[in-house]
C-alpha positions in Angstrom: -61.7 0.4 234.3 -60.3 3.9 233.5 -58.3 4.3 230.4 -54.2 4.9 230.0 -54.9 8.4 229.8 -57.2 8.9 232.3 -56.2 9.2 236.6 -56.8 6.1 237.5 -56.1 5.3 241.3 -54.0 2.8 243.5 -55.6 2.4 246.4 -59.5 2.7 247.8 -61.4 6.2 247.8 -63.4 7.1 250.3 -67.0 8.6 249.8 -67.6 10.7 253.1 -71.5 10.8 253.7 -72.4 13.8 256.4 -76.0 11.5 257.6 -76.5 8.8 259.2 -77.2 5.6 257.5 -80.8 4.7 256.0 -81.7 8.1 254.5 -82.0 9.0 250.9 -78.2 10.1 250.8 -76.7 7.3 252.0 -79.2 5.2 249.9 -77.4 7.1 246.7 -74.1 7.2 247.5 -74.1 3.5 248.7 -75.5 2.8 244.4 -73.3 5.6 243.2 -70.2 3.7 245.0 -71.0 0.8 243.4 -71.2 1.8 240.2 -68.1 3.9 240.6 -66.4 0.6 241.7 -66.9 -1.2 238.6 -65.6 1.6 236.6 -62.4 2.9 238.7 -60.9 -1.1 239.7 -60.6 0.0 243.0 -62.6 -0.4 245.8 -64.9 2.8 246.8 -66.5 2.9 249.9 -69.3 4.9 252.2 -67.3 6.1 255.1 -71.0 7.8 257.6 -70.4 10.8 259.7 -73.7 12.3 260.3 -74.0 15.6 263.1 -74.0 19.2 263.4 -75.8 19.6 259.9 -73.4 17.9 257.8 -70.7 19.6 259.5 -69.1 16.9 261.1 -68.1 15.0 258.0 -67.5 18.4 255.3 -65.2 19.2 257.6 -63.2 16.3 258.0 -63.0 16.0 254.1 -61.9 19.7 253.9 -58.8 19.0 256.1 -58.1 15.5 254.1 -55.6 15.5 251.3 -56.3 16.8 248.5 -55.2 13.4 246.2 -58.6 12.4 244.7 -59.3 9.7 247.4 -61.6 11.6 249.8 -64.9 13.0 248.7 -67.5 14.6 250.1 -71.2 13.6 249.2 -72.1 17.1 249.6 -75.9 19.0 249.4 -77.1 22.2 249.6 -77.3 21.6 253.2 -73.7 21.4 253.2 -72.8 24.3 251.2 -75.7 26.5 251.0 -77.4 26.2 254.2 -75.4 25.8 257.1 -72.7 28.9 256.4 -76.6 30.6 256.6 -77.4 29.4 260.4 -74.2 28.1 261.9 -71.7 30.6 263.3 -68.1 29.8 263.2 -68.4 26.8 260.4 -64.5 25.3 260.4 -64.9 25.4 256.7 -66.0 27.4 253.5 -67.3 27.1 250.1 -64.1 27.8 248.9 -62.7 24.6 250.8 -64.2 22.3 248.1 -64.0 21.8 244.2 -66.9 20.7 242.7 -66.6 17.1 241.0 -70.0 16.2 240.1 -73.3 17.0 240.7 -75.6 13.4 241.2 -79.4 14.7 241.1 -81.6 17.5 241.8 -84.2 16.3 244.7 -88.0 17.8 245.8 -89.1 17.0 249.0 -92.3 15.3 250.3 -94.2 17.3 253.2 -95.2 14.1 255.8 -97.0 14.0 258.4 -97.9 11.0 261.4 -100.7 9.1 260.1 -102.9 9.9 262.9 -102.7 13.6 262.7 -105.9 14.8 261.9 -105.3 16.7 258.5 -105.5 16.0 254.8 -104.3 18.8 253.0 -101.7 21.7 253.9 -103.4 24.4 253.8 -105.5 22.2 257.0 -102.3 21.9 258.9 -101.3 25.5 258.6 -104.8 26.5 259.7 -104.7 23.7 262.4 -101.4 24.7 263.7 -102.6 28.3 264.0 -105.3 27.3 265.8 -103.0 25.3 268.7 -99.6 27.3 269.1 -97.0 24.8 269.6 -98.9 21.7 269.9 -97.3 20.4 266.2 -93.9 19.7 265.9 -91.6 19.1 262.8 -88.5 17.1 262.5 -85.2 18.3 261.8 -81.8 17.1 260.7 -80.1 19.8 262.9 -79.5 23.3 262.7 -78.9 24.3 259.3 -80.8 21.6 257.8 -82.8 21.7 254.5 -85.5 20.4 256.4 -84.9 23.1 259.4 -85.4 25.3 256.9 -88.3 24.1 255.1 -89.9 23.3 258.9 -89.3 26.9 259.8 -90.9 28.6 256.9 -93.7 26.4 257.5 -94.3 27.5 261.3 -93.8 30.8 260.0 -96.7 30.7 257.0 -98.8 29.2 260.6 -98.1 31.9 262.5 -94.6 30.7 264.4 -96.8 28.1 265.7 -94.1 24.9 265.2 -91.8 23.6 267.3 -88.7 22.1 266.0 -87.0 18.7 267.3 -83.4 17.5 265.3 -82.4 14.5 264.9 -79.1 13.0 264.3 -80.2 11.1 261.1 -83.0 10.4 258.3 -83.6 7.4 260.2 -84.3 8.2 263.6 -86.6 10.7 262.3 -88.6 8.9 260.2 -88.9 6.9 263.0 -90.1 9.6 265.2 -92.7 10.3 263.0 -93.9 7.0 262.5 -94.5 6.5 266.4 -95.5 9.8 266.4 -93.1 11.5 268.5 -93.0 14.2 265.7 -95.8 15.2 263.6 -94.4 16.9 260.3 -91.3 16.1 258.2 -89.8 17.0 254.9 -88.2 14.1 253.8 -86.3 13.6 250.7 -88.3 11.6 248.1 -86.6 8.5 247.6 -86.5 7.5 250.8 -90.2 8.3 251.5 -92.3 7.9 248.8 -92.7 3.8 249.8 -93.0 4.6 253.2 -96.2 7.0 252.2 -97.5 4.3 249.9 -97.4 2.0 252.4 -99.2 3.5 255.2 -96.7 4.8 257.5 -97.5 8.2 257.5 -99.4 10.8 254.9 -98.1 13.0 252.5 -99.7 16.5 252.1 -97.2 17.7 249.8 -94.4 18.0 247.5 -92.0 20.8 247.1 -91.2 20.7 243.5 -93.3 22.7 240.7 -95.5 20.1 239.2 -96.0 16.5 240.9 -93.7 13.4 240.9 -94.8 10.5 238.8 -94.4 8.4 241.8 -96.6 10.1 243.6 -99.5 11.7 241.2 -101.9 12.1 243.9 -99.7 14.2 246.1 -100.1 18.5 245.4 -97.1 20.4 245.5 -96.7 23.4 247.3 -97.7 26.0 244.6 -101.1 24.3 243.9 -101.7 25.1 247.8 -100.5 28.5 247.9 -97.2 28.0 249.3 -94.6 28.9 247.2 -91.9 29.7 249.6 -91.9 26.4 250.5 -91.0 25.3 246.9 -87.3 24.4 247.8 -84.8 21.8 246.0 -81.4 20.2 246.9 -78.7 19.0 245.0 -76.8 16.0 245.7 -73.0 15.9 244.5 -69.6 14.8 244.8 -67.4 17.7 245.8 -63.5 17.0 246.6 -61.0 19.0 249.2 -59.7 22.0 247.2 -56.6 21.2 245.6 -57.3 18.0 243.8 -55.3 17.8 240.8 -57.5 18.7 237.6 -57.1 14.9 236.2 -58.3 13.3 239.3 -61.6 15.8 238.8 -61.7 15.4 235.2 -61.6 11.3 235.4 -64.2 11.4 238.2 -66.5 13.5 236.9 -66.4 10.9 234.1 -67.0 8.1 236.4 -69.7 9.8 237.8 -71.9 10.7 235.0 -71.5 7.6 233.1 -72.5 5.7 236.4 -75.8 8.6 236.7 -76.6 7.5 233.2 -76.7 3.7 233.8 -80.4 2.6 233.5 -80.5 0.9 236.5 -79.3 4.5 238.5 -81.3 7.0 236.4 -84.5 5.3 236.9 -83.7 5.1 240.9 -83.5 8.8 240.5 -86.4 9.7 238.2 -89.3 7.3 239.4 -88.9 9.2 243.0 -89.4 12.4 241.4 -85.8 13.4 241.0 -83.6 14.7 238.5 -80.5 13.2 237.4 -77.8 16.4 236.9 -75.4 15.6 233.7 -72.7 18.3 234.4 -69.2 19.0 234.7 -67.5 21.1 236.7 -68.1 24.6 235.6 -71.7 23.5 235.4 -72.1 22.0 239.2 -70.7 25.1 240.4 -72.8 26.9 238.6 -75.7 25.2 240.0 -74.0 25.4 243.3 -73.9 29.1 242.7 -77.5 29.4 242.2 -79.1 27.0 244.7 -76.7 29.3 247.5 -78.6 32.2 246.1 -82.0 30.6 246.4 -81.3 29.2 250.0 -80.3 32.3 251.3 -83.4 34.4 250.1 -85.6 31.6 252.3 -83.1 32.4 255.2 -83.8 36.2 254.8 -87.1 35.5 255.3 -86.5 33.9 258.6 -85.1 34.8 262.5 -83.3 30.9 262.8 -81.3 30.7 266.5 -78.0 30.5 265.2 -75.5 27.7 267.0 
């Protein structure tokens, strides 16, 4: 429970996630909620409003009150990406305060089991060889994945086709049957699915490789740096929120980051857990926007 002189609320709080259910989001804000549960009294729960690359949902938590009881679980898609490919985006940056960054997450390079290729630099080569035969999976327009996809197709020549998806789940789906043939999905959520045979991983986008994966190469041991992209995950809240309410939840939030059973969720995938207040997840936020938008640069996305 919080302390006497902490905020401690009255009612439930409401953790917006902007995917649909079964991807590595949800997956963390569903634990994070629980934790945060225990700690707060009250109940917290996973409110799912995937579409239009997060939009959808950071924009209904941009036009909630601003009382500590609405919550966005943000990522660089939300923030860094999709003000980069979206025209007209009902909110901004500036719409949010940050509250507390969760984890710092590679991705893992996947492709259909059946697709005839081992490594990436064999896909690239493969792809260039068949213009628009190979086809990766997005989250939408603006997507960290859309992103990653595209500077993919362009390191193969502009030779791969893009095909969104609603959610992490319908996609992974998709390229299990094979209806897609390349995703970047985040780790947590894929990682068991590799392991287990559903489809291959070629890569991983982080500098050196994931304990839970050892035998996977990232993309700088292939030769494709630009590809080496992270995102954060975090708690931002509707600009506005009293300081208290921020203050007591970033509490809440690290201290349920730091329980065992959480941490290890995050680092055995490859992840990082962020320990930061405030200033610091802005900061972060700060940087990652930087980062994103020099991969954009390099790119001619359609813009919706």
């Amino acid at each position: 429970m919080a302390t006497a002189a902490e905020w401690q609320p009255k009612r439930p709080i409401k953790i917006v996630v902007p995917y649909a259910a079964g991807g590595s989001a949800d997956a963390m804000a569903r634990v994070l909620a629980e934790k945060m549960q225990a700690r707060l009294g009250q109940p917290v729960v996973v409110d799912n409003k995937p579409g239009a690359g997060t939009v959808i949902g950071a924009t209904a938590v941009a036009r909630s009150p601003a009382d500590g009881y609405n919550l966005l679980f943000a990522t660089s898609t939300t923030l860094s990406i999709v003000p980069l490919v979206q025209k007209q985006v009902p909110y901004a940056a500036s719409d949010f305060l940050p509250v507390a960054g969760i984890m710092s997450m590679p991705f893992m390079l996947d492709v259909n089991k059946d697709v005839p290729v081992t490594t990436l630099q064999d896909l690239v080569a493969k792809s260039r060889g068949k213009p628009g035969h190979f086809n990766y999976g997005t989250l939408g327009n603006g997507s960290s994945n859309h992103v990653l996809g595209a500077l993919l197709s362009k390191a193969a020549g502009e030779s791969l086709v893009s095909v969104h998806y609603t959610g992490a789940a319908q996609a992974l789906t998709a390229l299990a049957r094979g209806d897609v043939h390349v995703y970047f999905d985040g780790i947590p959520t894929s990682i068991h699915k590799v392991a287990s045979g559903e489809y291959k991983a070629l890569a991983v986008t982080s500098k050196t490789r994931v304990p839970g994966a050892p035998d996977v190469p990232t993309v700088f041991e292939q030769g494709l740096p630009e590809l080496g992209l992270t995102v954060w995950y975090g708690l931002v809240a509707p600009a506005g929120t009293p300081r208290d309410v921020v203050t007591t939840l970033n509490a809440v939030v690290q201290s349920a980051v730091s329980d065992e059973r959480v941490s290890a969720l995050i680092t055995r995938d490859g992840s990082q857990p962020l320990q930061l207040d405030p200033q610091g997840f802005q900061q972060l936020i700060d940087q990652d926007a930087a980062a994103w938008r020099d991969a954009f640069g390099k790119l001619k996305l359609k813009l919706e």
